[in-house]
Structure formats: C-alpha cells, structure tokens
N, C-alpha and C positions, 0 to 999 in steps of 0.2 A: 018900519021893519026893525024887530032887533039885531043888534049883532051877536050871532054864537056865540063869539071869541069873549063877550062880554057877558056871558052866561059865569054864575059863583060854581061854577063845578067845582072847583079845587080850592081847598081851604089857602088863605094867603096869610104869610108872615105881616106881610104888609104891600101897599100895592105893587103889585106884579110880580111879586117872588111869592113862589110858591113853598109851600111846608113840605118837607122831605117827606117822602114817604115813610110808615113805620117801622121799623127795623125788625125783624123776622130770617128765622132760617134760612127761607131762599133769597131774601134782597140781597144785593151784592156786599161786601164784605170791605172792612179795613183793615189792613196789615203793620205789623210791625215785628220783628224779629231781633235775636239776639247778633247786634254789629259786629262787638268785639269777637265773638267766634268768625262773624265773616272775616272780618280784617287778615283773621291769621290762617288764610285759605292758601295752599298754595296750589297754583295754577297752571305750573310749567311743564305736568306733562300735555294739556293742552293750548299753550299760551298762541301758538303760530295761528290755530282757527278761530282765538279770540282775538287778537289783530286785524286778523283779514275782516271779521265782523266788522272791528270799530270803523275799519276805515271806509266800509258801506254806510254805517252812521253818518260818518263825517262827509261822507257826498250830500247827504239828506235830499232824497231824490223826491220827496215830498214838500220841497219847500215853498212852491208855491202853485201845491195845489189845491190847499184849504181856501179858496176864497170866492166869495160867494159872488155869484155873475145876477144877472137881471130877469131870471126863469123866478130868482127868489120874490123879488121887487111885486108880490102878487096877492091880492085877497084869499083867504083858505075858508071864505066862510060858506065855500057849496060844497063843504067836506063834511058829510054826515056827525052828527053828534056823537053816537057811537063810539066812529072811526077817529074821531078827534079826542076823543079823553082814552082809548087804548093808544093811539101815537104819541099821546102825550108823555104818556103813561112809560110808552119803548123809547122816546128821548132821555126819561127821566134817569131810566134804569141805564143806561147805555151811559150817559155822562155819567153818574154816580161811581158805576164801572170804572171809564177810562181817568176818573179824578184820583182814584184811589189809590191807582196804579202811579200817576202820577206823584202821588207823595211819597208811597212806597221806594221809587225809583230815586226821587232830587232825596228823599234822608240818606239813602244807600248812599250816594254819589258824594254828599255832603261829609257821610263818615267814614267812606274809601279814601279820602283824596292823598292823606297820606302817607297810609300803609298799602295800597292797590290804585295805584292812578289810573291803571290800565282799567280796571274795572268800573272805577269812580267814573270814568269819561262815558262809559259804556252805560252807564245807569243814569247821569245825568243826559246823555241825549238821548235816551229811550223816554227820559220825563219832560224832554223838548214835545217830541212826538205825542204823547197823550196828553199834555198840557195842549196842544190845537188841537187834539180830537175831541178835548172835553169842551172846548173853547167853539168849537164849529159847532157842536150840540144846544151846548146852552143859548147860541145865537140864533139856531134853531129856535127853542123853545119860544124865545121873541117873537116870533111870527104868530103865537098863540095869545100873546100879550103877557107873559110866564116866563121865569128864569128861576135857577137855583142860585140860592147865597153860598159860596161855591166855602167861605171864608167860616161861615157857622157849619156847615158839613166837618170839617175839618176839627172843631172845634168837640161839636156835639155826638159825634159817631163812637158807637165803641170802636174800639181797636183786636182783633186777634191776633195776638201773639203766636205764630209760629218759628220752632225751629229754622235755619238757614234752608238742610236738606228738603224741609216741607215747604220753603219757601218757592224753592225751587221745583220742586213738584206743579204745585200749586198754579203758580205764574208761567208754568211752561203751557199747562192744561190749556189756560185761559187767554195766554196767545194764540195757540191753535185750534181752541174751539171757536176762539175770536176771527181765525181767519175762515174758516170752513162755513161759520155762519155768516158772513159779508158775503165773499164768492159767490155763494150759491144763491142768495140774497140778488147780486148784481147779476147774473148771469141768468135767472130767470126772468130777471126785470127789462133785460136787454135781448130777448127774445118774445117777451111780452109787455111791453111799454104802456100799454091802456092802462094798465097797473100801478103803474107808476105815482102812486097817492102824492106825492113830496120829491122835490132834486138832490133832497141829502143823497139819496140814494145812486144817485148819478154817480157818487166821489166815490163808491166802496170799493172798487175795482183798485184800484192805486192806496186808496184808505187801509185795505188786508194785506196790501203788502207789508207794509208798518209791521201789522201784528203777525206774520209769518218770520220779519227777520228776528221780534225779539223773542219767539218762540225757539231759532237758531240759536238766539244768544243762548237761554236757558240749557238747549241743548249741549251747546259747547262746555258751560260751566259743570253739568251733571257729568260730561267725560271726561273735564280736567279732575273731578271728585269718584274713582273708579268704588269708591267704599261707598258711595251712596244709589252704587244700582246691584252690585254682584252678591249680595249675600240676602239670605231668606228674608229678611226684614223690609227689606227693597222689592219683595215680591208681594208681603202681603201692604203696603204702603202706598204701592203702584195701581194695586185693586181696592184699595179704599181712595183713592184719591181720583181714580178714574170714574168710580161709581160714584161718587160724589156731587162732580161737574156734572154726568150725563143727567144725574135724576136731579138734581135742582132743576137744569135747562128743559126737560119733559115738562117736569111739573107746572115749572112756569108757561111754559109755552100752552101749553094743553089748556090750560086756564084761561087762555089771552088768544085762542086761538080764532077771535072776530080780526083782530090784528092780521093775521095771517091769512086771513080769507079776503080783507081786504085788498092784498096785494096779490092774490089767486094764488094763494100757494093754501095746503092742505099742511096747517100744524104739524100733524101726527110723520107725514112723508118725511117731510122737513128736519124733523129732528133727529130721524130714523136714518137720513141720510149724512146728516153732519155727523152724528153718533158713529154711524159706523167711518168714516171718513178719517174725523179726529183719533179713532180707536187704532187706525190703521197708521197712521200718522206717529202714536204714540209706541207703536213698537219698532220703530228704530233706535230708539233711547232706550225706553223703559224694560225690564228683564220678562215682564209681563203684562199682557194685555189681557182684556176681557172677550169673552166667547159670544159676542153680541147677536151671532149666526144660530146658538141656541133657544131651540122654539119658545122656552122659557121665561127668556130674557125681557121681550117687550111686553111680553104676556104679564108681567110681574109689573111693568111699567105702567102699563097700560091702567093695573090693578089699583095701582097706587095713586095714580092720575085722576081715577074715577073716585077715588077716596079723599083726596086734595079737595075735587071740585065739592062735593058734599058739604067738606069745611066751609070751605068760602062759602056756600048758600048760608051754613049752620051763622058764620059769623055775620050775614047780612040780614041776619033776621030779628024781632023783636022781641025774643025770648030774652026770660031773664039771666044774666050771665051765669048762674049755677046752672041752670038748664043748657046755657051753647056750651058749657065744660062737657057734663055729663054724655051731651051727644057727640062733643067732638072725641073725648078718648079711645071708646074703641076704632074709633078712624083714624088715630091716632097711630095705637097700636097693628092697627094694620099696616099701614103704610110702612113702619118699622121690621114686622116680622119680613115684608116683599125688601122689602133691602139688604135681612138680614139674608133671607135665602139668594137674593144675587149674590151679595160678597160671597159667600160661599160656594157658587157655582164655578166648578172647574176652568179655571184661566187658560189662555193660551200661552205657552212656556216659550216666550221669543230665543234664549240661548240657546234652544233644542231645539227651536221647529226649522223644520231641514228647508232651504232656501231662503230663509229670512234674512233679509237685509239689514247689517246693523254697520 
C-alpha cells in the first residue's frame, strides 16, 4: 500500500521542505515600517494601560502550553487526500502568518530598546509568542512529512512598507480577526469533536488568547496616539483597512471552503460570522466601522467570491497564458469595481452613534 504522506503533491525545496507558496494579493503579507518615527512616539498619555499590558506578557500564561502530547504521536494517513493538501495548505498560510508577525515584532523591539523599552519589551514578547505559534505549526506540518524553511521565507519574501499608523491598523485587524477565527474555530470543535480532523486544534482556545492581548496592545498604542483615530483621515483609513482583512479572508476562505466543510463548518457562515464579530470588536478603537448589516455588503462579497473562484479555475487550466490574461481581467475588474462600491458604502460613525462603547 502507498503512503499518501508520500504522495509529490507539493513541489519541494529539497527533501521535506516544502516551496513557499506563491506570493499574491491575498497570501499573507510581510511588514516593515518606518522605526525612527516609532522611536519618537510619545506614549504617556496612555503609558498606565500599556504597563498593565506588559506585565500580562510578562506572566506569559501560555508558557506551556504549546506542547505537543501523544493524541499527535499518530498516523494521518486515513485523512482523505483532499482534506490533506487543503490542511496543509491552512498550516502553511497560518505559519507564514504568525512568522511574519514574529519578525515584525523582535525588529520593533530590537530598534525600541533604547528610545521605548516599555515598548521594545512589549514587542519583543508578543515575538516570543508567535515565534511558538509559528513553531507549533511548522511541527505540525511534520506530521505530513513537510516543513517551511522558516530562514529563506525571511530572506525571499517581499516586504511592505507601511507607515507606523497603518502599522498599527493593520496588526490590530489581524490580532483580532486572529482571535475571532481561533474561538469560533475552537468552540465549534468542542461541541462537535467528530470534527475534529487534527489536535492542533485542541490548543486554539488558550492559542486566541495570545492574539486577543496583542490586539489590546494595538489598541492601547492607537489611544496613547489620539491623532491617528480623530480626524477624517482615520475615518476613511479605518474603512479601507477594515475592508481589506474582511475581503482577502472571504475570498480565501470561499476558495478553500473543502477545508471548512471538513471540519462541519459552512465557509460562507464562518466568515460572516467572524466578520461581523471582528467589525464589532473594531469600533471600540477605530472612529468607524463598516455597515456589514447592509444587504449589500455580503451580496458584493459573495460577487467577488464567485469571481475569485472563476480565476483560480482560469489559472488551473491549460490555456495559453495570453488567453488566462484575457479572461482573467474582466474578473479582475469586477472584483475591484465590488470593493470599490463597499468602501464607499456608508460606515457606521462610532463617535456618534448613541450608546457606543468606546
């Protein structure tokens, strides 16, 4: 009998590391920012809530509980093929992820240390933390007989450059979309355990809290900085950066939605539900949130979703590449014009709307 696990699905670097996947709009992203503007942040009108932060870091209530018990110690080879090169697929993207973050955070902390120690400390144990998230992943991917070269990612990745403020946008999005999709993740898994494909998923419960405090941290840095939420710019910024996360994580998902079905959950619900979740999440900080309640919204999603998936056939096919151009632009331009009409679909105004928590 063969073994799957030794089935060439995945092109290899060399044996058993696998070739990064290709870099595209929606893959996850690497950052890099302008330090010396951080360095000279001052922090003091919120320094007391970035203390009390640190010194949750500094308990590190996760310290041990990345580590892998004997549920792992187990064959995967009655795991459909399918289901095995999409999980692969959701380890790949999820390490890439928390790697990212991980560099992002040890450079911050490396070039705070000192002009902001308070922060530097704050940034280097948030890159403790996804340094074993990405580290429990890629140990993960072992079990498929697969790992990333964690050291050429780093090397070979572009980088985007954003601003501090959009850093902080950005990183806040993706801790708390980060925690919203674990949760919900964990909490269906533990009402329905037949499901249960893999024990990574056992750890997400304790795993989201991680990404719920550094989404606080975020939070706390965006009020010690009252100029990078109160004025019009921080309104339309807030709706581009929000529609952003949501439609890359549709898009993907909706594409990948055998992943989802393997674990009984329905794509479509799942993301509908983090979406609004995270949205809601997002107007305690942010001066504006998006009106995801309008019938419009997923409707446009949904549009773009169906236009994504067309691609992906377009690019798996054996037409000659002027030919997958040609057919891929107007789906191109569709998915674009559905974006363009979200962003511009009337926000919900968090400073005004009467009982909002901020």
């Amino acid at each position: 009998m063969v073994d799957s696990l030794k089935k060439p699905a995945f092109e290899e670097m060399r044996p058993g590391v696998k070739v990064p996947t290709k870099e595209t709009i929606l893959t996850p992203r690497f950052y890099t920012t302008d330090f010396d503007e951080m360095a000279k942040m001052d922090i003091s009108v919120n320094e007391d809530e970035l203390r009390a932060i640190l010194e949750e870091f500094r308990v590190d209530y996760n310290r041990h509980h990345f580590v892998r018990d004997e549920e792992f110690n187990q064959s995967w080879d009655q795991m459909d093929e399918e289901t095995r090169l999409l999980f692969v697929e959701f380890l790949e993207r999820s390490c890439t992820a928390e790697f990212s973050g991980f560099l992002l955070y040890k450079e911050l902390g490396r070039r705070l240390k000192t002009t902001s120690p308070l922060l530097a400390e704050c940034f280097n144990l948030m890159s403790r933390d996804e340094a074993r998230h990405a580290g429990f992943l890629n140990k993960a991917l072992s079990d498929f007989s697969l790992s990333l070269d964690l050291g050429f990612l780093t090397k070979s990745r572009s980088y985007t450059f954003f601003k501090p403020k959009f850093i902080f946008y950005a990183t806040y999005l993706s801790e708390k979309i980060g925690y919203w999709r674990y949760i919900t993740i964990y909490r269906h898994l533990e009402a329905n355990p037949e499901h249960r494909i893999y024990p990574i998923f056992r750890f997400f419960e304790n795993w989201c809290q991680d990404e719920n405090r550094h989404g606080d941290f975020f939070d706390a840095i965006m009020r010690a900085q009252p100029q990078f939420l109160n004025d019009w710019r921080a309104k339309l910024w807030s709706r581009f950066f929000l529609l952003s996360v949501f439609a890359t994580m549709y898009l993907n998902d909706i594409q990948r939605s055998g992943f989802y079905q393997s674990l009984g959950l329905d794509a479509r619900d799942y993301d509908i539900h983090v979406i609004r979740k995270t949205n809601e999440t997002a107007g305690r900080v942010f001066p504006v949130i998006l009106n995801v309640d309008h019938p419009e919204f997923f409707k446009r999603l949904d549009h773009s979703a169906d236009a994504n998936l067309k691609i992906s056939e377009i690019s798996r096919s054996n037409a000659l590449g002027v030919v997958k151009l040609l057919k891929k632009v107007p789906l191109v331009g569709a998915i674009a014009l559905d974006i363009v009409r979200l962003y511009f679909m009337k926000p919900l105004d968090m400073t005004t709307l009467e009982g909002s928590v901020r």
